[in-house]
C-alpha positions in Angstrom: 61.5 4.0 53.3 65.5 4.0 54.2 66.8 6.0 56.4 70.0 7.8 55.0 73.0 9.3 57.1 74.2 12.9 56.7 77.7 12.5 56.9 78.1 8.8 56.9 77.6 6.3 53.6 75.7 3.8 54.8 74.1 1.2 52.2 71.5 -0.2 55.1 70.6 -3.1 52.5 73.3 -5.6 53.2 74.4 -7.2 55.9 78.0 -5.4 56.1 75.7 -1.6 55.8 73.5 -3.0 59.0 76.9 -3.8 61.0 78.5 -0.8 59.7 75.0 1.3 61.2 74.8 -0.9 64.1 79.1 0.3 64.6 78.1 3.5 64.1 75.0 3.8 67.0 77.6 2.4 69.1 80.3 4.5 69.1 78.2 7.4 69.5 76.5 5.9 72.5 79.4 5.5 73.8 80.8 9.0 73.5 77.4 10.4 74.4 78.0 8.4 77.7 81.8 9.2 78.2 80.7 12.8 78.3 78.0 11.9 81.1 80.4 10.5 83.2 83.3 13.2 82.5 80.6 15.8 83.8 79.3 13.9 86.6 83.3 13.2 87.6 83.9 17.1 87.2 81.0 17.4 89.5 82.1 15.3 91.9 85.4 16.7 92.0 84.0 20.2 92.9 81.7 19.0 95.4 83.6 16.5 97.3 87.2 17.5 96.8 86.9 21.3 96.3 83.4 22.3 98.0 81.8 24.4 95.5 78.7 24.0 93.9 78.3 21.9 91.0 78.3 24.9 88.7 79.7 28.5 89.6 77.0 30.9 89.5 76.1 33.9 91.8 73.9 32.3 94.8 72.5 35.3 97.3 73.8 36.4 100.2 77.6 35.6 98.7 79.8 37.3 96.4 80.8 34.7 94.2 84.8 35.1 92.7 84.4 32.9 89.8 87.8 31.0 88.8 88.9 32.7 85.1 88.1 36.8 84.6 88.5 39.1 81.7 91.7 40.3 82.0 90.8 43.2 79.9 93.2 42.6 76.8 91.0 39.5 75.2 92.7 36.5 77.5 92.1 35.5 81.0 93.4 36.0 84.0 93.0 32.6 86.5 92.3 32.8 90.6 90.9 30.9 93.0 87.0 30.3 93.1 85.5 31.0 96.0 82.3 32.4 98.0 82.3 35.3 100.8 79.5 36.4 103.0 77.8 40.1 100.9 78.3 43.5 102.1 75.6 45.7 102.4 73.7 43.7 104.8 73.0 40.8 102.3 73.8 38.2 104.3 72.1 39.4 107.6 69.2 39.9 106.0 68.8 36.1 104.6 69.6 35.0 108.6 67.4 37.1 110.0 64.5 34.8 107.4 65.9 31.8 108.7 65.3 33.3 112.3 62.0 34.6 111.3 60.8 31.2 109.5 61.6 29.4 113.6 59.5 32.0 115.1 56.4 31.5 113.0 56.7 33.6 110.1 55.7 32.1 106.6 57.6 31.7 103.4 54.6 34.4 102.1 55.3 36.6 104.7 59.5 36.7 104.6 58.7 37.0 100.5 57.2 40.2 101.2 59.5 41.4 104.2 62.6 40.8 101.6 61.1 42.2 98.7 59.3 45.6 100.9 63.0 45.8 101.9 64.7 46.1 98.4 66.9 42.0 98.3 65.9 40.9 95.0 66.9 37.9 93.6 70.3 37.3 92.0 68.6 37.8 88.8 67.4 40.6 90.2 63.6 39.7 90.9 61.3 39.6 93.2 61.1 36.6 95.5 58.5 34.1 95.1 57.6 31.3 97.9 59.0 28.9 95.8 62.1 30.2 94.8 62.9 31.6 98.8 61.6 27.9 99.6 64.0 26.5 97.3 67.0 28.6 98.7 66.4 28.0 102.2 65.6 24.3 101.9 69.1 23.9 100.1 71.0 24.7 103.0 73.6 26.7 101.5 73.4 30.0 104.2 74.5 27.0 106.7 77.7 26.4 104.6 76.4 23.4 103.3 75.7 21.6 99.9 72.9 19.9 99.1 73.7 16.8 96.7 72.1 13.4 95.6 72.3 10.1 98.1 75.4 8.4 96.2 73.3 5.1 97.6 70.5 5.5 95.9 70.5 4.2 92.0 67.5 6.6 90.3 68.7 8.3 87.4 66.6 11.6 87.7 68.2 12.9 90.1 66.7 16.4 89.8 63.0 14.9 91.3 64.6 12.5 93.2 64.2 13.2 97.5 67.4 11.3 98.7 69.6 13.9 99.3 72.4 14.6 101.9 74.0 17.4 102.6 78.1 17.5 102.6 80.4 20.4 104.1 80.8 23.2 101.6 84.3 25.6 101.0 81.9 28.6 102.0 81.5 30.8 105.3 78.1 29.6 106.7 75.5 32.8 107.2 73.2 30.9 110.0 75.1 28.6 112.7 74.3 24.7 113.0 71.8 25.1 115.5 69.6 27.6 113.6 70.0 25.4 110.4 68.6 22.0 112.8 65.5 24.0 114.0 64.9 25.3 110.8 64.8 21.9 109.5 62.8 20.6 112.1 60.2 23.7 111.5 59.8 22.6 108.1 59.2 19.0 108.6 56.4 20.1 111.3 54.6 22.3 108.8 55.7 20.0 106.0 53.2 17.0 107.8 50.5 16.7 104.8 46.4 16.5 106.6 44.8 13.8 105.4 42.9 14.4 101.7 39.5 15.8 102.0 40.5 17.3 105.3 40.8 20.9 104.6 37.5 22.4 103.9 37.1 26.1 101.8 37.0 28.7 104.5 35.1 31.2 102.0 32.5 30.5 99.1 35.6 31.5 97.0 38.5 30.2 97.6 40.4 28.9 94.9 37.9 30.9 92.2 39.1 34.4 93.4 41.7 35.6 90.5 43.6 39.0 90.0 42.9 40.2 86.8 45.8 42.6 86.2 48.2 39.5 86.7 45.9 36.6 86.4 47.4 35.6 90.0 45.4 33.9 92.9 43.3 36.9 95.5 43.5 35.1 98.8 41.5 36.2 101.8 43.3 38.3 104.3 42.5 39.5 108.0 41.9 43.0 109.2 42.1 44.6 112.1 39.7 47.2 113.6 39.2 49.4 116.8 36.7 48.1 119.0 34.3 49.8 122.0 37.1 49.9 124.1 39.5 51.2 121.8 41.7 48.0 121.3 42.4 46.6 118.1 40.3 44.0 117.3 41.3 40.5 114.5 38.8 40.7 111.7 39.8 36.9 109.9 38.6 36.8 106.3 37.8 40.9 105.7 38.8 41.3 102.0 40.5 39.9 99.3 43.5 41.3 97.6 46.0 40.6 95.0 48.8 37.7 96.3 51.4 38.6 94.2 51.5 42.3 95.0 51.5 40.8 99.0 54.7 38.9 98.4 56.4 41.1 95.9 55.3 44.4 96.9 54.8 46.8 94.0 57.4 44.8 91.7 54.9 42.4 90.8 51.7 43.5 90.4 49.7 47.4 90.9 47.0 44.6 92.5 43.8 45.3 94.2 42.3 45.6 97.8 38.3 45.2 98.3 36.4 44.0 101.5 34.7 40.7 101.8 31.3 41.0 102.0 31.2 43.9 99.3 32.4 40.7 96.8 30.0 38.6 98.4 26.6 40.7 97.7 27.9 41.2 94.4 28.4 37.5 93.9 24.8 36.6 95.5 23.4 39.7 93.1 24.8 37.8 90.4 23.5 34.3 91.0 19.9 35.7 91.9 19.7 37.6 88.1 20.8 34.7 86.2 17.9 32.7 88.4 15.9 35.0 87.4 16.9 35.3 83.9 16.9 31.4 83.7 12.7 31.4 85.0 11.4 34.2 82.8 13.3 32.5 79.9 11.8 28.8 81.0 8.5 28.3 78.4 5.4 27.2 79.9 5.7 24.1 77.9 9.0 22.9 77.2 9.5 22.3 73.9 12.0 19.5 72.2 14.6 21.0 70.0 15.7 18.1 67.9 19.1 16.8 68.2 20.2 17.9 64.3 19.7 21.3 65.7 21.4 21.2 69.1 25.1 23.2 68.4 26.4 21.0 70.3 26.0 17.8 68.4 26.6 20.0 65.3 29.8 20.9 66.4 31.0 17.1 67.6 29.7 16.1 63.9 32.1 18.6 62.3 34.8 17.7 64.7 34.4 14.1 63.4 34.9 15.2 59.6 37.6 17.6 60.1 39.7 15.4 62.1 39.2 12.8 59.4 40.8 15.7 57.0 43.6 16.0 59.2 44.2 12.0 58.9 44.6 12.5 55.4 46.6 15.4 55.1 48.8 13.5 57.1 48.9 10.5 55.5 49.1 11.9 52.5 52.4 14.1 53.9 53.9 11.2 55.0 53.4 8.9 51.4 55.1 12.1 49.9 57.5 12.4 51.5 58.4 8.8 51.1 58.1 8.6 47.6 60.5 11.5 47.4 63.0 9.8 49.2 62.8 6.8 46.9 61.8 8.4 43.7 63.7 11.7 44.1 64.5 12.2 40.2 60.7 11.9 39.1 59.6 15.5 40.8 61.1 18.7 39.0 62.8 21.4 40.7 60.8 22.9 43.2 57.7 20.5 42.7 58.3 18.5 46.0 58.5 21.6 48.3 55.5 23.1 46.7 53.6 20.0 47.1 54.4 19.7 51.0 53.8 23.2 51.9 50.2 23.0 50.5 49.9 20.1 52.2 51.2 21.8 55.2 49.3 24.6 54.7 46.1 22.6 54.4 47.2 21.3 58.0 47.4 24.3 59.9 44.3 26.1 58.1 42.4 22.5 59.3 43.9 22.5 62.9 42.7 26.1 63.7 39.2 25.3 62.7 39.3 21.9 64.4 40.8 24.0 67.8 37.4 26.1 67.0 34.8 23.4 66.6 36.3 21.7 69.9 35.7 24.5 72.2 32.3 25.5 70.8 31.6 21.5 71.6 33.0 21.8 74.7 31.1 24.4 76.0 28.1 23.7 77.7 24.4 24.8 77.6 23.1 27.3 80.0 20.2 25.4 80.3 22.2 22.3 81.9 23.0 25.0 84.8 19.4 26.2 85.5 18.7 23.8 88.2 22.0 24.7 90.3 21.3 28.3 90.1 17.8 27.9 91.2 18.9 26.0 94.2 21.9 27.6 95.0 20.6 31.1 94.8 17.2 29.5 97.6 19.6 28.2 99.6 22.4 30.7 99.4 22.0 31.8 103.2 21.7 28.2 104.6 24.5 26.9 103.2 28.1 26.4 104.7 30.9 28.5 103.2 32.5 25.0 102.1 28.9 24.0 100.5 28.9 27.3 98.7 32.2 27.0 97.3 31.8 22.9 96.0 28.1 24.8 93.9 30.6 27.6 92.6 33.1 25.9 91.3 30.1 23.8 89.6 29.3 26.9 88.0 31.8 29.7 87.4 35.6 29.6 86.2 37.0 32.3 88.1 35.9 35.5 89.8 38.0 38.3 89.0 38.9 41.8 90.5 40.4 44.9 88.7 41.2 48.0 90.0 40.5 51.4 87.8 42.1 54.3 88.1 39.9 56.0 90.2 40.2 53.3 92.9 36.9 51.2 92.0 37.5 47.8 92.1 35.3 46.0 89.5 34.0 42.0 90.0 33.6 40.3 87.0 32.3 36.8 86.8 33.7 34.4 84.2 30.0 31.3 84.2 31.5 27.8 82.6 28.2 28.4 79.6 29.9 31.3 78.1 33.7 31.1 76.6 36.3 31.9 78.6 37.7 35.5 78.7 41.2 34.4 79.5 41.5 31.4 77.2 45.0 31.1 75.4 46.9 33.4 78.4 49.0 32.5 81.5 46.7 31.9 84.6 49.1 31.9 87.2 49.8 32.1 90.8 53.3 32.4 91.2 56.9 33.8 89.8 58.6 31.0 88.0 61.8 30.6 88.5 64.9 28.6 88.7 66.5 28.2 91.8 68.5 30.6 93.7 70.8 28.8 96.3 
């Protein structure tokens, strides 16, 4: 099959058509790169020679004067671009993080303190860890801009970690000396333990899930009165949602529910389906042959439909190529309606292949009995971190919702069953892009 240009005669056949093509690639690499570098010089020229940002765009804690307005009457009217400290407190409020991060606060707590406090994002959202991590890490509040090492020769610059920072045009919110210790702050916390290192505080850490925003329910401290009337630090007392921690109530209505109430129902759980699992178990076990397994019924169909899809696909792909080459031999409308049956064929086959895959994917109960038996017989010998390596051997996720009339229900999503949330967003943070 030849390929054919759109807009340009080509005959690809003969030598002078192959020059011609090969001409043709050329040139349009070429102006495909000429553009590269006219942006990357454009850039340059606003970083280095003017000290803005590579592209104007609101960044928080600044009013940003962009350089052309609508004057009103369909034109422009041209000024000088430029970013000035916020009103209203704006810019205070984003040193007073900085300040916060050096005396021991985390990026989860300021989230919350900003977001409790009503400073949103310039898009007008919440903020995440990420995105406050993003905007304080890029140095901006200290009048800086954060660009790539010209030095180093990568080409992906965006994932790249040689950067330097450069003087910016901007009025700084945080002085030098609060910008060093927040840097060195970072780089202490940033120091990663060795893997393996960190063991699960709590049998379910990293299973616990909101299930109003699929987020993650970490563990939280309490505090209670003790004999002598001081308050007392309970670590570990309940779970709640994260995202309605960090975002307050713009994120999530969330959930609050002690510890050891999930717990009990958690053990409750794994000592039914123990029990379930033994007055199930025949005196005898008896083989079920392998024809009849699901399982090896479902891999066998998986086999045959996927060999369906092959064909369709070859068989697209012949068409297709005979139409470019033959074009005169169909009749008006015959090629299209051949294709989209083909194409129809396709999608009907690739939903039922999707199906047959997850029914072969999911596993047996009976492949779980032995866990549950032990884990539900050793349940109060075993380490927190023991308890959670068995769980995550045997459930998905454990899930909390909140009804209306305060109860907050624990569901428990077992690996043997399908998965309640299959096809949504599991999720445990706001994505966005960055801010500063």
């Amino acid at each position: 099959m030849e390929g054919r240009s759109a807009t340009q005669q080509v005959d690809a056949r003969t030598a002078t058509g192959r020059l011609q093509r090969g001409i043709l690639f050329e040139f349009a690499a070429y102006e495909s790169d000429k553009l590269g570098e006219q942006w990357r010089e454009t850039h340059d020229h606003r970083r280095y020679k003017l000290g803005l940002p590579a592209t104007g765009r609101p960044r928080a804690g600044y009013v940003w004067h962009p350089r052309r307005l609508p004057d009103g009457k369909g034109g422009w009217t041209v000024q000088k671009e430029r970013y000035e400290p916020g009103g209203g407190g704006d810019g205070a409020a984003y040193a007073e993080a900085y300040r916060r991060y050096v005396g021991g606060a985390s990026y989860y707590a300021l989230c919350g303190w900003l977001n409790t406090h009503g400073y949103l994002t310039v898009r007008g959202n919440p903020w995440s860890v990420q995105v406050l991590t993003r905007y304080m890490d890029s140095g901006f509040a200290a009048g800086l801009l954060r660009v790539h090492d010209t030095k180093c020769t990568c080409e992906h610059t965006n994932n790249c970690p040689n950067h330097i920072f450069i003087p910016g045009a901007h009025e700084e919110l945080i002085a030098p000396e609060l910008w060093q210790q927040y840097q060195e702050e970072r780089a202490r916390r940033g120091r990663r333990m060795p893997p393996g290192s960190v063991k699960p505080l709590y049998p379910l850490t990293n299973l616990a899930k909101c299930d109003h925003c699929r987020g993650t329910a970490p563990v939280e401290s309490g505090e209670r009165k003790g004999l002598d009337g001081r308050k007392q630090l309970i670590r570990g007392y309940s779970y709640c949602c994260g995202r309605r921690s960090v975002t307050s109530t713009h994120g999530c209505s969330g959930f609050w529910v002690r510890r050891s109430i999930v717990e009990a129902d958690l053990y409750d759980w794994i000592a039914r389906e123990a029990a379930a699992g033994f007055d199930a178990a025949p005196a005898v076990p008896h083989q079920r042959p392998t024809e009849q397994d699901d399982r090896v019924r479902a891999a066998k169909e998986r086999v045959r439909l996927q060999t369906t899809l092959d064909k369709l696909a070859a068989g697209l792909t012949r068409l297709r190529a005979d139409h470019a080459i033959n074009p005169d031999d169909y009749a008006e409308g015959e090629y299209e309606s051949a294709r989209d049956r083909i194409k129809e064929q396709q999608n009907v086959t690739t939903a039922l292949l999707e199906k047959v895959a997850g029914a072969e994917a999911t596993p047996d109960r009976a492949d779980f009995e032995p866990l549950i038996f032990g884990l539900a017989q050793e349940w109060d010998s075993l380490l927190n971190a023991e308890k959670n390596a068995l769980l995550k051997q045997l459930v998905r996720r454990v899930t909390f919702r909140r009804h209306d009339g305060g109860d907050v229900v624990v569901a428990i999503h077992p690996l043997w069953e399908p998965d309640p949330w299959a096809g949504g967003d599991e999720t445990s943070s706001l994505a966005e892009a960055p801010e500063g």
